[in-house]
N, C-alpha and C positions, 0 to 999 in steps of 0.2 A: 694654199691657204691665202685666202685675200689680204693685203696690207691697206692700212689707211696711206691715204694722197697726202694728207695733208695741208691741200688745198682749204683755204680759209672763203666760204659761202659770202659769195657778196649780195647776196638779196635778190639779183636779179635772174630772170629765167632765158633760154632759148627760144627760140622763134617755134622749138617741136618741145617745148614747156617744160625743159628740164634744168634743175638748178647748175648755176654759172660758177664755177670755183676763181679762186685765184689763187696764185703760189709763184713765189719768186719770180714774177713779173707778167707771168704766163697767164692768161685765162683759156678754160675747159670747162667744159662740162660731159665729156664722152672721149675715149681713144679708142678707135674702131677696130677691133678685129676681123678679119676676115679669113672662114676657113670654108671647107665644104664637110657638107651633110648628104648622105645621099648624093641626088643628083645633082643637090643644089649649094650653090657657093652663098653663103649666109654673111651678115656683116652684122656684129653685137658690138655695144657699147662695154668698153671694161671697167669705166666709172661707172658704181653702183652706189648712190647715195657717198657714203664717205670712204668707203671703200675702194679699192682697182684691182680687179682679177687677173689674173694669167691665164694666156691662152687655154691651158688643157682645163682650168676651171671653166673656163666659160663655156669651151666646150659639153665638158659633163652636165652644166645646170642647163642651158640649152636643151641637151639629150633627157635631161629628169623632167624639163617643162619651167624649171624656176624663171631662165632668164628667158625673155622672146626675142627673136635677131629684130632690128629694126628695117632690114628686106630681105630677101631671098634673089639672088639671079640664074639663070642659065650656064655661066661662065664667071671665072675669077675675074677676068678683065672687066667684065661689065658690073660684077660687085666694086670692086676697086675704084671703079668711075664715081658709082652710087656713092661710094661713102665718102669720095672727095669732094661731091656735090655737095651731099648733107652738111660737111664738115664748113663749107664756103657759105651756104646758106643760113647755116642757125649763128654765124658769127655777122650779117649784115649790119645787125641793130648794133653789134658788141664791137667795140675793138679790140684787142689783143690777136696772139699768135692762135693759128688753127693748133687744133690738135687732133689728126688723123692721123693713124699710122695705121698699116697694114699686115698681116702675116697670115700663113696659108697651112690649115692643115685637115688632109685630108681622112675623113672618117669611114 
């Protein structure tokens, strides 16, 4: 079951338009999962609006179509990249700490 972050919405958005939180000093707007699908190694965001999922969630909505991964790769390593990439990129404009993390499960 999803739990709220708790992150308090500071108005501002990410560079790929999604709402910036803040909470105990930190700013986010996404903590990336990464699992595979098939043949493919997927990377979702587990902020969802004021919410944050746990892997096996995001999983399942993923597999029902709710949530959409934000890429697909060939390889866990080259998802892993992706999402450290995304994570350095949509914080350029922003300051605070990234918030990427990763975990791997496979379907």
């Amino acid at each position: 079951m999803p739990r709220e972050h708790g992150g308090r919405n500071t108005g501002k958005k990410t560079k790929y338009g999604r709402p910036l939180y803040e909470k105990d000093g930190e700013q986010f707007s996404e903590r990336s999962y990464t699992f595979q699908i098939d043949d493919k190694h997927v990377n979702v965001p587990s902020v969802q609006g004021k919410y944050e999922y746990g892997e096996d969630e995001l999983y399942d909505a993923v597999i029902d179509g709710k949530i959409k991964p934000t890429s697909a790769h060939g390889s866990h390593v080259e998802a892993r990249k992706a999402a450290i990439k995304r994570s350095k990129d949509m914080f350029k404009e922003h300051r605070g700490r990234r918030a990427a993390s990763t975990a791997e499960k496979k379907g």
